[in-house]
C-alpha positions as a Python dict, from the first residue, in 0.01 Angstrom:
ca = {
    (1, 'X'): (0, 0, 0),
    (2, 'X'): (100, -350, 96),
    (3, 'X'): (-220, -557, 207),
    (4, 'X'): (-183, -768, 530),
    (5, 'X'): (-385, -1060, 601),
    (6, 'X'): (-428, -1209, 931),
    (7, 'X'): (-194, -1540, 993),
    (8, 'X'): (-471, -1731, 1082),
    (9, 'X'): (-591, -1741, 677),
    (10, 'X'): (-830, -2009, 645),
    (11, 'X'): (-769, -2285, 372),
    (12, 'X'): (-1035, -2474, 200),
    (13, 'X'): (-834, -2749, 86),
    (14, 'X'): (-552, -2876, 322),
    (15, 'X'): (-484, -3199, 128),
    (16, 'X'): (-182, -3379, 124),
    (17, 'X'): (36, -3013, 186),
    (18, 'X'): (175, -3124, 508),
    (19, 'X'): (395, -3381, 336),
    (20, 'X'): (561, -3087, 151),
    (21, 'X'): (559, -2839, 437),
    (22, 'X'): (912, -2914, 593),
    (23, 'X'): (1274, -2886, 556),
    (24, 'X'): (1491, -2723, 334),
    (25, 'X'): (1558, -2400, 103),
    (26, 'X'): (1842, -2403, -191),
    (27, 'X'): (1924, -2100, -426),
    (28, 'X'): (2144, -2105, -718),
    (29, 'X'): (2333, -1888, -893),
    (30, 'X'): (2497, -1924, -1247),
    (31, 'X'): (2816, -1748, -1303),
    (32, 'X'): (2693, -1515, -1500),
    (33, 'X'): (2462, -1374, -1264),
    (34, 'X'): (2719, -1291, -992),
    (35, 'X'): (2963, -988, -961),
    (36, 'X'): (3274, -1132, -939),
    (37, 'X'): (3207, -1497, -1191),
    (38, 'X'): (3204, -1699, -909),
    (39, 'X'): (2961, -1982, -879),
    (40, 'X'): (2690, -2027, -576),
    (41, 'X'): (2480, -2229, -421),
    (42, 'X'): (2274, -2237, -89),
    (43, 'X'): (2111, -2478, 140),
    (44, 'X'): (1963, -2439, 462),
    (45, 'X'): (1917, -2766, 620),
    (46, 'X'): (1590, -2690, 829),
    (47, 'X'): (1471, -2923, 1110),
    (48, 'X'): (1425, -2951, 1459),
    (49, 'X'): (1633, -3224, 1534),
    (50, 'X'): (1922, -3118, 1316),
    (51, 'X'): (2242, -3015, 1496),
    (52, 'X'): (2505, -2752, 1278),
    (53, 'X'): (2837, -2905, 1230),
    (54, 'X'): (3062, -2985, 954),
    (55, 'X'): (3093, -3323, 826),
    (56, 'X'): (3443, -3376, 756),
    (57, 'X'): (3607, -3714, 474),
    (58, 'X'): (3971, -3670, 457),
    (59, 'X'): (4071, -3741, 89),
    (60, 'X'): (4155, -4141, 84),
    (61, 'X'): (4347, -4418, -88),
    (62, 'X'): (4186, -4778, -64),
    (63, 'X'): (4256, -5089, -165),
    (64, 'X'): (4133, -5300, -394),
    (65, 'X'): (3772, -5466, -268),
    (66, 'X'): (3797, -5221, 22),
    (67, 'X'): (3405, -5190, 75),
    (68, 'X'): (3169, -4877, 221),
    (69, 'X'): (2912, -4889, 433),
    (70, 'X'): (2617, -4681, 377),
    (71, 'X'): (2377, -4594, 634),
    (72, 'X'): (2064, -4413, 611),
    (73, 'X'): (2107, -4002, 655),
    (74, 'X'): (1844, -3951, 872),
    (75, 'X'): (1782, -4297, 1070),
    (76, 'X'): (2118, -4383, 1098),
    (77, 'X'): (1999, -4762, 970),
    (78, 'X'): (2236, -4955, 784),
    (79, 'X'): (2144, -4986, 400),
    (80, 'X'): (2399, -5171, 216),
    (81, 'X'): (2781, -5163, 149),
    (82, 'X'): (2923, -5098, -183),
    (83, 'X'): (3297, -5111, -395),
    (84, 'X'): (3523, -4807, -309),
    (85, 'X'): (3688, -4680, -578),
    (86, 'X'): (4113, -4680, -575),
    (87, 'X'): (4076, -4256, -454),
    (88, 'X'): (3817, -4030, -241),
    (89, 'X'): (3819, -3639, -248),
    (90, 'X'): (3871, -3404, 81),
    (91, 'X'): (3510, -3343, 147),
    (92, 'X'): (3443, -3038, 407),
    (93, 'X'): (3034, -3069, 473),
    (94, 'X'): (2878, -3032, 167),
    (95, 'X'): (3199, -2918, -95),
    (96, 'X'): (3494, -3139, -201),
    (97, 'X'): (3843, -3017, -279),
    (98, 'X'): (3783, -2961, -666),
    (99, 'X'): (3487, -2738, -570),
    (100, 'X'): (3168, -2968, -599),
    (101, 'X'): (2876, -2840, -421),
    (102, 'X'): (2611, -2985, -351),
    (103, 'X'): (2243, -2938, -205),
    (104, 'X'): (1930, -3067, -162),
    (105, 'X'): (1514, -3021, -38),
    (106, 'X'): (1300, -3277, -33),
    (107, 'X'): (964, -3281, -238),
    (108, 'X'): (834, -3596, -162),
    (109, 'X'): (644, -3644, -444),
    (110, 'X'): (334, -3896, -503),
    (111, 'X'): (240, -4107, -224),
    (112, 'X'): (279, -4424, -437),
    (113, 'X'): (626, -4340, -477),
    (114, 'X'): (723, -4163, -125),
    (115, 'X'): (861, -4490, 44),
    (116, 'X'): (1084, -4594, -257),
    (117, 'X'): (1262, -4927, -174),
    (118, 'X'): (1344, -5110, 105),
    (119, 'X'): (1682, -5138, 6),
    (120, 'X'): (1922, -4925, -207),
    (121, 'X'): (2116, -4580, -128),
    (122, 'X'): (1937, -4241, 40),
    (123, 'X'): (1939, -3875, -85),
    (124, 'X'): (2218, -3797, 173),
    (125, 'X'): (2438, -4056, 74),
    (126, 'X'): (2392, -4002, -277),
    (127, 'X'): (2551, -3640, -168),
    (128, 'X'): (2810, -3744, 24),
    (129, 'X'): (2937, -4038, -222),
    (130, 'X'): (2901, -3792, -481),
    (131, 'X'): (3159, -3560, -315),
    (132, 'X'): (3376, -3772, -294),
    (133, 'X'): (3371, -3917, -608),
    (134, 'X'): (3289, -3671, -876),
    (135, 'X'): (3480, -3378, -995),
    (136, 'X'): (3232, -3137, -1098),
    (137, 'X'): (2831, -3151, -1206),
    (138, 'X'): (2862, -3310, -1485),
    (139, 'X'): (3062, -3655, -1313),
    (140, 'X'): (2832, -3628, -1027),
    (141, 'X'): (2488, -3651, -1202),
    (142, 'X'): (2682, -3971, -1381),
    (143, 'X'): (2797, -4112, -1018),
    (144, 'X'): (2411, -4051, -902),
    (145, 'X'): (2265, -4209, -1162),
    (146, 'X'): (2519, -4526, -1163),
    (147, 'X'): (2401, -4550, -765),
    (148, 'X'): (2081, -4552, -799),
    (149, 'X'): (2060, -4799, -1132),
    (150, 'X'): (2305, -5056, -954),
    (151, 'X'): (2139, -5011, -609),
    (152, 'X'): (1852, -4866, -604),
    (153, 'X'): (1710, -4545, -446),
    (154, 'X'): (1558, -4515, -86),
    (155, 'X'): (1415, -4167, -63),
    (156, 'X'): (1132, -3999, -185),
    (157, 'X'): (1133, -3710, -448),
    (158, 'X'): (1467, -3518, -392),
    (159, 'X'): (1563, -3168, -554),
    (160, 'X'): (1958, -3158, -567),
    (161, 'X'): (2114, -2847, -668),
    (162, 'X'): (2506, -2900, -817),
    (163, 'X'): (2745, -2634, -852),
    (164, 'X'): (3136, -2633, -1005),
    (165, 'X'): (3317, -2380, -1075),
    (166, 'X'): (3182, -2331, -1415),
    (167, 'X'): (2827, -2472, -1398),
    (168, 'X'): (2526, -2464, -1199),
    (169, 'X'): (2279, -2734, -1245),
    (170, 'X'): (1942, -2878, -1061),
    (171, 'X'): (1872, -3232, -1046),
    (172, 'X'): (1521, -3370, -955),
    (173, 'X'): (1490, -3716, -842),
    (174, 'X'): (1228, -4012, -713),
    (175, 'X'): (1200, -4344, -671),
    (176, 'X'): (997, -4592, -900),
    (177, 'X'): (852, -4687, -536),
    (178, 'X'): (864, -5120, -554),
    (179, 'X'): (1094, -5137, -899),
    (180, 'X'): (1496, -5073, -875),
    (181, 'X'): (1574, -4717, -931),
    (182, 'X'): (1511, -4413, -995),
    (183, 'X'): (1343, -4131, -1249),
    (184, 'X'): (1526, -3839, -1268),
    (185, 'X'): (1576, -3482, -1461),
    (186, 'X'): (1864, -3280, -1435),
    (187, 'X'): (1906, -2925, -1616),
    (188, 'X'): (2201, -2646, -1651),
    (189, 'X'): (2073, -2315, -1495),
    (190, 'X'): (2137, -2054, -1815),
    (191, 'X'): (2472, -1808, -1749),
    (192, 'X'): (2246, -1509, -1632),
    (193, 'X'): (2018, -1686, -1460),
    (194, 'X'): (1932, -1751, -1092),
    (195, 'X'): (1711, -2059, -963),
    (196, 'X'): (1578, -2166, -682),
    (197, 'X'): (1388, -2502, -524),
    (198, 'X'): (1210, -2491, -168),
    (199, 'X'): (1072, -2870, -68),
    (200, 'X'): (869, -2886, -430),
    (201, 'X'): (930, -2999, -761),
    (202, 'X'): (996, -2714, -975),
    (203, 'X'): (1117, -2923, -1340),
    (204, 'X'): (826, -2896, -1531),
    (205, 'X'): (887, -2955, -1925),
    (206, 'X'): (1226, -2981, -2015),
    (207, 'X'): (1455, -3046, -2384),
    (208, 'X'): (1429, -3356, -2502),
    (209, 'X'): (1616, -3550, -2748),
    (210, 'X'): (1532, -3446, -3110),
    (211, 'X'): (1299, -3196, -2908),
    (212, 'X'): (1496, -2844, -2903),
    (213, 'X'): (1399, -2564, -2680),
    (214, 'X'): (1580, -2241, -2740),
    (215, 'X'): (1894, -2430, -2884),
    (216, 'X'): (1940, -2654, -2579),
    (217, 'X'): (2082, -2992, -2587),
    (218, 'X'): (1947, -3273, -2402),
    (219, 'X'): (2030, -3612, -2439),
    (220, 'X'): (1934, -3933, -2216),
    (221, 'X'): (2095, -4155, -1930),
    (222, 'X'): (2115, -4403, -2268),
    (223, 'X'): (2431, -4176, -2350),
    (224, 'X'): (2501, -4046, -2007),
    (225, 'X'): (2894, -4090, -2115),
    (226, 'X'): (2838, -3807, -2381),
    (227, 'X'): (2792, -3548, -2083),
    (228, 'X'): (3157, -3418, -2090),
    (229, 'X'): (2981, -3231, -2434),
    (230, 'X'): (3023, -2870, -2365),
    (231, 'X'): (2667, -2788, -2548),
    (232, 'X'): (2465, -3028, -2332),
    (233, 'X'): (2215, -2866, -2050),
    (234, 'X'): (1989, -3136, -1973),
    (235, 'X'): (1987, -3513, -1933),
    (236, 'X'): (1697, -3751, -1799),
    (237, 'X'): (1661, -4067, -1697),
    (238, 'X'): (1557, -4275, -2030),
    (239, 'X'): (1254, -4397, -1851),
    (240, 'X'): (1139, -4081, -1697),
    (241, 'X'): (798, -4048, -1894),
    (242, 'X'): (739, -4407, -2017),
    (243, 'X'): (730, -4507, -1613),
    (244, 'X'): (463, -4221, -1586),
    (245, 'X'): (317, -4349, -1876),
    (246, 'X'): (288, -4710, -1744),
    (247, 'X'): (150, -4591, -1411),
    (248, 'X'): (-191, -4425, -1588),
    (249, 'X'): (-32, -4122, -1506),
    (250, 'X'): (43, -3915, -1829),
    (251, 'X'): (-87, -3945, -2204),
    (252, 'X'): (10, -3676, -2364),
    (253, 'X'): (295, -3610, -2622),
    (254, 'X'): (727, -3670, -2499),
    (255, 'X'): (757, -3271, -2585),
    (256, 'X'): (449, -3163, -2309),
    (257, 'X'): (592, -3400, -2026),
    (258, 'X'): (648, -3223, -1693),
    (259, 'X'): (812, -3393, -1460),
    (260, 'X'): (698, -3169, -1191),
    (261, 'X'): (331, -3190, -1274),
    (262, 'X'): (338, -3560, -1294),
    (263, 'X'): (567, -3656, -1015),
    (264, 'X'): (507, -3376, -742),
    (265, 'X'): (139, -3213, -848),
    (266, 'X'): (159, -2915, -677),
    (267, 'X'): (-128, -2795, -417),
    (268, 'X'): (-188, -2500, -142),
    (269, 'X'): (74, -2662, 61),
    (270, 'X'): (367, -2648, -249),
    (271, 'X'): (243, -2316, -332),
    (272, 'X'): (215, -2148, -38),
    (273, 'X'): (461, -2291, 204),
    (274, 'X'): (722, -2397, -47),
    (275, 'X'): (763, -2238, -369),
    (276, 'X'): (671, -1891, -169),
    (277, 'X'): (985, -1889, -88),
    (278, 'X'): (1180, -1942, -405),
    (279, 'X'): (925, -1655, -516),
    (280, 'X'): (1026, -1436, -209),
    (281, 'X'): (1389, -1448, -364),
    (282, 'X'): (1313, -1397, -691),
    (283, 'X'): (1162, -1052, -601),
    (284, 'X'): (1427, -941, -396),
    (285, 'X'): (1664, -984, -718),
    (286, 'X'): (1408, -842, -1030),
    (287, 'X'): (1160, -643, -1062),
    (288, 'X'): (772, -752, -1225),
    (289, 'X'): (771, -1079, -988),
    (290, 'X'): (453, -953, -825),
    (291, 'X'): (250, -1134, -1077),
    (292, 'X'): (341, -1454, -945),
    (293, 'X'): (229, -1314, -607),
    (294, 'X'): (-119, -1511, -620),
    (295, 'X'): (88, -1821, -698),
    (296, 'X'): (274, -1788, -374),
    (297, 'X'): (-3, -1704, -143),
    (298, 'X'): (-134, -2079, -234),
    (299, 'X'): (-370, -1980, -562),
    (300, 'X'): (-211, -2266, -755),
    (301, 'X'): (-455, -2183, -1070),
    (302, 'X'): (-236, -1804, -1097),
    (303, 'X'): (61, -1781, -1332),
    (304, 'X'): (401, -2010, -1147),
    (305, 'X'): (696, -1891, -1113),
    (306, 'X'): (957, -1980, -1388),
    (307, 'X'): (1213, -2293, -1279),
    (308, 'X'): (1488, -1940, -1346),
    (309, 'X'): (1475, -1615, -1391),
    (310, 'X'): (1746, -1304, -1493),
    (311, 'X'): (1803, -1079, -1233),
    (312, 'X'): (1843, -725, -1265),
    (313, 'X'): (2162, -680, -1144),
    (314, 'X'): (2507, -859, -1094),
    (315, 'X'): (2450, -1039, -706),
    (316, 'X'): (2777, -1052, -481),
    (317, 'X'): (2825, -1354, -231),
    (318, 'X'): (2741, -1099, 77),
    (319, 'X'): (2392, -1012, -139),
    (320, 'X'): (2348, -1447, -130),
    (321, 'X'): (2364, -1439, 258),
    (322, 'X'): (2127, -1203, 292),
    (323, 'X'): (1912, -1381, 35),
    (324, 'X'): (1881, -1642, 292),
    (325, 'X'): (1761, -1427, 554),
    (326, 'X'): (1413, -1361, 469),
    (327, 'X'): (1076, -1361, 654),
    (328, 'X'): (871, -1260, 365),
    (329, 'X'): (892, -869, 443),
    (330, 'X'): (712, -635, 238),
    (331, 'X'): (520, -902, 74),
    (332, 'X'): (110, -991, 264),
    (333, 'X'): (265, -1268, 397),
    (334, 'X'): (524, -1074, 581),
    (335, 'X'): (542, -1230, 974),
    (336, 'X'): (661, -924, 1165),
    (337, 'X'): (304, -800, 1122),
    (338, 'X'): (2, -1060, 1162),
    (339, 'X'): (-171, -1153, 1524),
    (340, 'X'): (113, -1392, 1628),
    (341, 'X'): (414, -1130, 1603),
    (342, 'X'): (304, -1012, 1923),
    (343, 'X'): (422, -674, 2063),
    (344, 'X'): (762, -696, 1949),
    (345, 'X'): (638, -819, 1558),
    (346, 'X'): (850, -1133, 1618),
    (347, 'X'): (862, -1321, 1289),
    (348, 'X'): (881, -1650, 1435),
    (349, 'X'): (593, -1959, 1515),
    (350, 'X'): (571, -2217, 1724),
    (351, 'X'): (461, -2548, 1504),
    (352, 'X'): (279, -2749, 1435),
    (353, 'X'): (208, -2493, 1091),
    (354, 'X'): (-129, -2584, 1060),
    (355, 'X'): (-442, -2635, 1314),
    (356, 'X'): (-796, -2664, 1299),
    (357, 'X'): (-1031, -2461, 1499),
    (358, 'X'): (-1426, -2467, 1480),
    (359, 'X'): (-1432, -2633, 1164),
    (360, 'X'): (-1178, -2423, 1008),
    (361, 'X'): (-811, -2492, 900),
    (362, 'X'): (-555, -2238, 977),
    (363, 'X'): (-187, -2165, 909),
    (364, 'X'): (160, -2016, 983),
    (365, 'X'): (397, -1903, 722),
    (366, 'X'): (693, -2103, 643),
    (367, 'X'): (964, -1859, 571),
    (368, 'X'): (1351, -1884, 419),
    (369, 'X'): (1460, -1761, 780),
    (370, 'X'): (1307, -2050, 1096),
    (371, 'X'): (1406, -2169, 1413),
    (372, 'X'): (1480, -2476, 1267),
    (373, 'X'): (1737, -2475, 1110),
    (374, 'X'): (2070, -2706, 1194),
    (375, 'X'): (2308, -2506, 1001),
    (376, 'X'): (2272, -2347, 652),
    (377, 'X'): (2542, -2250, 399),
    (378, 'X'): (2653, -2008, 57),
    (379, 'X'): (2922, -2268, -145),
    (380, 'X'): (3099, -2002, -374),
    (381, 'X'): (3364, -2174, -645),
    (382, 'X'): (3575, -1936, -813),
    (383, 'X'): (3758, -2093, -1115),
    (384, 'X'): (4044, -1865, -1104),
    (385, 'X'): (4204, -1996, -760),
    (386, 'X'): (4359, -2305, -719),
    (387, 'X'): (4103, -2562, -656),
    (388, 'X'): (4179, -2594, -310),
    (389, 'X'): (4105, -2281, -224),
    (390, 'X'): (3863, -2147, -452),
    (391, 'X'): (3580, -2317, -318),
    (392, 'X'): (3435, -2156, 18),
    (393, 'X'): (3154, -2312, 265),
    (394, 'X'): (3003, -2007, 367),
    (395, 'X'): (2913, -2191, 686),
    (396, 'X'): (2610, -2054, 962),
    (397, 'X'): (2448, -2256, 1249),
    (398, 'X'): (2091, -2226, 1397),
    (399, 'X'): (1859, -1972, 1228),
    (400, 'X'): (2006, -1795, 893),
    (401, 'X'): (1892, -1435, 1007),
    (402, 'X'): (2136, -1408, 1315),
    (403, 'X'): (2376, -1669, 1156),
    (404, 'X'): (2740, -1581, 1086),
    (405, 'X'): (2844, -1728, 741),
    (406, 'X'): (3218, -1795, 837),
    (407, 'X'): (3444, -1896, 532),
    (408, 'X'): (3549, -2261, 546),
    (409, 'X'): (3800, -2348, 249),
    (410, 'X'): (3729, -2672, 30),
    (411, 'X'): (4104, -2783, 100),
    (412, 'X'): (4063, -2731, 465),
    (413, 'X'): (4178, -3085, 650),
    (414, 'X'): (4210, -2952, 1025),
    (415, 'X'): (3814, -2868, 1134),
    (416, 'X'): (3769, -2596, 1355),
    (417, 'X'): (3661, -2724, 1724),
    (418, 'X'): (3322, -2525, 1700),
    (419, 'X'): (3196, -2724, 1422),
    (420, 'X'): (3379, -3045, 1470),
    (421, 'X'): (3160, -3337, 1462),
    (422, 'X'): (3110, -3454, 1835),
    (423, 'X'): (3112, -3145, 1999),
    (424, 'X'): (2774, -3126, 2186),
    (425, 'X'): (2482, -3272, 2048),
    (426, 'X'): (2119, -3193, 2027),
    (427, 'X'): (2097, -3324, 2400),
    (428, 'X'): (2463, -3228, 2486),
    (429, 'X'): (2490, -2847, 2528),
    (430, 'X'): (2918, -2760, 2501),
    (431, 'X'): (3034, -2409, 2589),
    (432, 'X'): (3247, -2477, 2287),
    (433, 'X'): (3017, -2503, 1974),
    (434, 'X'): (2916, -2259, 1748),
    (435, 'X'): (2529, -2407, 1732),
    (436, 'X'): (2472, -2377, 2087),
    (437, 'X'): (2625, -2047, 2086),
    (438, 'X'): (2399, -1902, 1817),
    (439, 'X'): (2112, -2074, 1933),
    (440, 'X'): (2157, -1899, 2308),
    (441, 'X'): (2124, -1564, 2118),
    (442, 'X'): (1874, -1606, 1876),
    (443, 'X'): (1655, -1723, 2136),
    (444, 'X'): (1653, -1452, 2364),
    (445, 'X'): (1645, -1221, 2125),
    (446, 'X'): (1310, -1383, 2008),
    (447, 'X'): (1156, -1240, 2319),
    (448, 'X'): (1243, -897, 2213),
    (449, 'X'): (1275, -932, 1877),
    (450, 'X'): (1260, -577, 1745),
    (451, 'X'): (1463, -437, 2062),
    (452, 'X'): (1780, -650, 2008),
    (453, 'X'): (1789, -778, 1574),
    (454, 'X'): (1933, -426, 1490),
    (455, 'X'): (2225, -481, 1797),
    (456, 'X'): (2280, -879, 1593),
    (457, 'X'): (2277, -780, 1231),
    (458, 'X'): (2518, -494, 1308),
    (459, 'X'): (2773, -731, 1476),
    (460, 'X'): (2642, -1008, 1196),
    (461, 'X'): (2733, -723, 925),
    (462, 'X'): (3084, -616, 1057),
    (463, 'X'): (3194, -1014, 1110),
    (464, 'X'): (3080, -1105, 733),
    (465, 'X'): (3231, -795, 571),
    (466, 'X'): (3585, -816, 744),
    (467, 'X'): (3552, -1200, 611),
    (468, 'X'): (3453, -1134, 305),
    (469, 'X'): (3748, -885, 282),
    (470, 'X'): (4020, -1074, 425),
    (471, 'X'): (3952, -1346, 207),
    (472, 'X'): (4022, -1128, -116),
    (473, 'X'): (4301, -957, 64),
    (474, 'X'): (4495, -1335, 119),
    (475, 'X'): (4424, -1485, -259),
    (476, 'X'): (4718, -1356, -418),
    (477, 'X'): (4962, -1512, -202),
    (478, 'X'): (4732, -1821, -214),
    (479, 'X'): (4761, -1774, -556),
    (480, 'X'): (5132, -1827, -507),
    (481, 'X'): (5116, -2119, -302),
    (482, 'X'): (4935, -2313, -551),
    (483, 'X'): (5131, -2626, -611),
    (484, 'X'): (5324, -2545, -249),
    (485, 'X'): (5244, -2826, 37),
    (486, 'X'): (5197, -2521, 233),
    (487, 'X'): (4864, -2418, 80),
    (488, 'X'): (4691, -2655, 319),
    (489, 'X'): (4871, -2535, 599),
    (490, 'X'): (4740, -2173, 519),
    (491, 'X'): (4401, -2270, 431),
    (492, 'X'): (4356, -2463, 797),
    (493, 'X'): (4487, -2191, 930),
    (494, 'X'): (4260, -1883, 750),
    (495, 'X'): (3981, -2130, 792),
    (496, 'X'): (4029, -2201, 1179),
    (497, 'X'): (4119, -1814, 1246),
    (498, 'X'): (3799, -1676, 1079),
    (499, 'X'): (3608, -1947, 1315),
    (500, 'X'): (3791, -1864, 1648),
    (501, 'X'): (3733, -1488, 1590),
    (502, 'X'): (3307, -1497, 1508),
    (503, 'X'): (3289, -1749, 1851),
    (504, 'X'): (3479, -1434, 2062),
    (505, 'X'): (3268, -1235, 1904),
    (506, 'X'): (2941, -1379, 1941),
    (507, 'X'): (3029, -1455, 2291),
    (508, 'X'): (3106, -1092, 2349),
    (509, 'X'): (2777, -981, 2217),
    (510, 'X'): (2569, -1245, 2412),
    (511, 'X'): (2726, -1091, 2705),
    (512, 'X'): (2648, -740, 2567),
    (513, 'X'): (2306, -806, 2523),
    (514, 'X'): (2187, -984, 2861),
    (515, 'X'): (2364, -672, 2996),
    (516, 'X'): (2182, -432, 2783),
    (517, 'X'): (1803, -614, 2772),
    (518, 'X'): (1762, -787, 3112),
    (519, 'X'): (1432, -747, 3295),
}
C-alpha cells in the first residue's frame, strides 16, 4: 500500500532550496532507447510570466562584418553584439533545419557564482546562436564553448540537453562569477539509455583524460577540435576542477571530481522539488527505482538517482508526451490526494511553494505537470528522413497534462498564426492563439478537476494519435521530395494543417465542456 503524507510536510532545513525550486523539466532519450531509432528530447519551459509561442529565424546569408545583437533572454537588456558568420540555419523554436535540439533548466549553482558577469552572452542566447550555427551536438558544444571563452557567460549554472539525429548529449554549465567564462561538462547519454535534468545539477564524476570509465573517451576543451572523433562521450572545460580547486572548494584527486557536488551541492530543495522529478520518470520507464524513493522525498543522505538509466522497454514518441504529464501519481508525493486537492483531488497549488506557519516550514510539491508552464515540447530527429523533415517540435502551450503536442517540422518557414510570435501576449488575450486557448480550458477544468480531465485527455488522446499517424502515413512521399523545392511547401503546409485542426478542436471541446459542467 502506497503511504500518503500530508502536503503540509514540515522541513527542518529550508536553506538555500528556493533558488533551485523553479522553472524547467528536460528528458532525454538516446536512440537506442526508443521504438522506432529516433532521437528525443523534452523541455517544458515553466514560469508564470512565460507566454507559448514559437520563435521563428529564417535561415540567412550576411555579409561580411554584418554584426548581431544579443539581448538578454529573460530581461530583454541589451548584452553585446558579436560577428555573424557568412550562413544561419532555419531555426523553428528550439530545433534547426539539420535537426539540432536543444534544451535547458536552470540549476543555479553556488551563490558566489549565480550572478556570473556583467557582461558576456546568456543561457538563451547561447541556445538560440547555437541553432543557428551548429549542425549537430557535437558543433554546438564547440560554438558554446567559443561564446562563452570570447565573451563571457551571464547566467548562472545551466543544464542544456543536445540532441541530433544520432546523439543525445547533456551539457552542464556556470559561470566563473567575476573572471571571463565559463566551467563546463558535457557527456553522451549511452545508446540504451534515458536521462533526465529538472533545475539541479545532475554531472557528478565524469571520464577524464587518461582516466577511463567503462571504455569512454573524454578529452578537454584543450582539443575541443578532436570532437568530430566518433569514440568521444565527454569533454570539459580544461579548467573545470583547477577553478574549484583555486576557490578552496575541492582537494581531492582529478578522477573523484564531481562537478555536481562542487558546483550545485544538492539540498532538500534539489532533492525534493527538482531531481523528484527526473526520479518520477525514471520509474514510470524501469522497474527497482523505488530505492531512490527517499532521495526524492528530500533525504539527500539516501542512495541518488543515476545521471541515466536503461529502461525496460523500447519508449515511442506518444510514451515521451505522456512522460511529461506527471503529477507524481502513485508515488507519497502524489497531489491528487493530500489536504490541498480539495474535493475534486485537484493536483494543482497556488505558490508561493513554501510558507511558514507557527514556527514551522511547509511545502507544495513541484511536479513535471504545473500551471506554469509557457509552452513545453518532445524534439524527435529521425536520421532516415531528409533533414528537413525529420526533425519534429512536438509543440504544447500552457500546462503539459491538457497540452496538445502538435507536430511542427524543422524545415517549416511559414509559422502557423496560433503560435506566431505577436499574437496576444501575457497581457493581450487573442481569440486566435493556441496559449490562451489552452489556458481557458485547463483552468476551468481545475475547478472540477476529476469531473472534466477524463472528457480532455480523451480529445488530447484522439488529436495526438491521428498526428502521430498522419505523420508516418506522409514520409514516403516526403521521402520523395527530398531534394524537390517543394518539400518546404509540403512541410508548411502538414505543419500549418495539423495546427488549424487541434485549435477547431480545442475550441469545440471548450464549448462542449461549459455546456456539459456549468453550475
Amino acid at each position: 500500500m502506497i503511504k500518503r503524507y500530508s502536503f503540509l510536510m514540515v522541513m527542518v532545513l529550508l536553506g538555500s532550496m528556493m533558488s533551485n525550486a523553479v522553472a524547467c523539466t528536460n528528458f532525454l532519450f538516446s536512440r537506442g532507447s526508443t521504438r522506432d531509432g529516433s532521437t528525443m528530447i523534452t523541455y517544458a519551459a515553466d514560469s508564470h510570466t512565460r507566454y507559448g509561442q514559437l520563435r521563428y529565424h529564417p535561415a540567412t546569408d550576411h555579409r561580411k562584418g554584418e554584426m548581431l545583437r544579443i539581448y538578454d533572454y529573460g530581461s530583454l537588456r541589451y548584452l553585446l553584439s558579436i560577428p555573424q558568420p557568412s550562413h544561419t540555419y532555419n531555426v523553428v523554436g528550439f530545433i534547426n533545419e539539420h535537426q539540432l535540439a536543444i534544451g535547458e533548466t536552470t540549476f543555479g549553482g553556488r551563490a558566489e557564482l549565480s550572478k556570473g558577469n556583467a557582461e558576456g552572452i546568456d543561457y538563451g542566447n547561447l541556445i538560440y546562436v547555437a541553432l543557428q550555427r551548429a549542425r549537430n551536438c557535437r558543433e554546438a558544444i564547440v560554438v558554446m564553448h567559443e561564446l562563452v571563452s570570447t565573451y563571457g557567460y551571464c547566467s548562472s549554472g545551466e543544464s542544456f540537453s543536445l540532441c541530433d539525429p544520432n546523439e543525445v548529449w547533456i551539457m552542464e554549465i556556470i559561470s566563473k562569477g567575476n573572471e571571463k567564462g565559463a566551467v563546463w561538462v558535457a557527456r553522451k547519454v549511452p545508446e540504451g539509455y534515458v536521462c533526465g535534468h529538472a533545475n539541479q545539477a545532475r554531472i557528478t564524476t565524469f571520464p577524464q583524460e587518461r582516466i577511463t570509465q567503462r571504455g569512454e573517451v573524454a578529452i578537454s576543451s584543450r582539443k575541443l577540435k578532436s570532437i568530430g572523433l566518433a569514440d568521444i562521450s565527454c569533454v570539459y572545460s580544461d579548467d573545470v576542477v583547477s577553478f574549484a580547486r583555486r576557490r578552496g572548494w575541492y582537494s581531492g584527486s582529478d578522477s573523484d571530481f564531481s562537478f555536481a557536488d562542487t558546483y550545485c551541492p544538492v539540498d532538500f530543495g534539489g532533492a525534493r522539488f527538482c531531481d523528484a522529478r527526473v526520479y518520477a520518470m525514471f520509474r514510470r520507464v524501469a522497474q527497482g527505482m523505488e530505492r531512490y524513493e527517499a532521495y526524492a522525498m528530500g533525504n539527500i543522505s539516501a542512495e541518488r538517482p543515476p545521471l541515466w538509466i536503461k529502461p525496460d522497454h523500447l519508449i515511442d514518441v506518444h510514451e515521451v508526451m505522456e512522460l511529461m504529464r506527471d503529477h507524481f501519481e502513485g508515488t507519497p508525493m502524489d497531489m491528487r490526494h493530500d489536504a490541498g486537492a480539495g474535493p475534486y483531488h485537484c493536483p494543482y497549488r497556488q505558490r508561493p511553494m513554501t510558507w511558514e506557519y507557527e514556527g514551522h516550514t511547509y511545502i507544495h510539491e513541484r511536479a513535471t505537470s504545473t500551471q506554469q508552464t509557457g509552452f513545453s515540447f518532445v524534439a524527435q530527429c529521425r536520421r532516415w528522413m531528409p533533414a528537413k523533415a525529420g526533425g519534429i517540435l512536438w509543440l504544447g502551450v500552457d500546462d503539459t497534462y491538457s497540452t496538445v503536442y502538435c507536430p511542427m517540422y524543422c524545415g517549416l518557414t511559414q509559422v502557423p498564426e496560433c503560435f506566431r510570435e505577436g499574437n496576444g501576449s501575457m497581457t493581450q488575450y487573442s481569440t486566435t492563439s493556441a496559449f490562451w486557448l489552452f489556458n481557458r480550458v485547463a483552468n476551468f477544468a481545475y475547478g472540477q478537476y476529476d469531473r472534466m480531465i477524463g472528457d480532455i485527455r480523451a480529445e488530447q488522446r484522439a488529436l495526438e494519435e491521428s498526428f502521430i499517424s498522419t505523420v508516418l502515413q506522409h514520409d514516403e512521399q516526403l521521402l520523395s521530395l527530398s531534394d524537390s523545392p517543394r518539400l518546404e511547401t509540403q512541410l508548411n503546409l502538414l505543419s500549418n494543417r495539423a495546427a488549424d485542426r487541434m485549435m477547431k478542436a480545442w475550441t469545440q471541446l471548450s464549448n462542449d465542456l461549459l455546456v456539459r459542467y456549468h453550475e
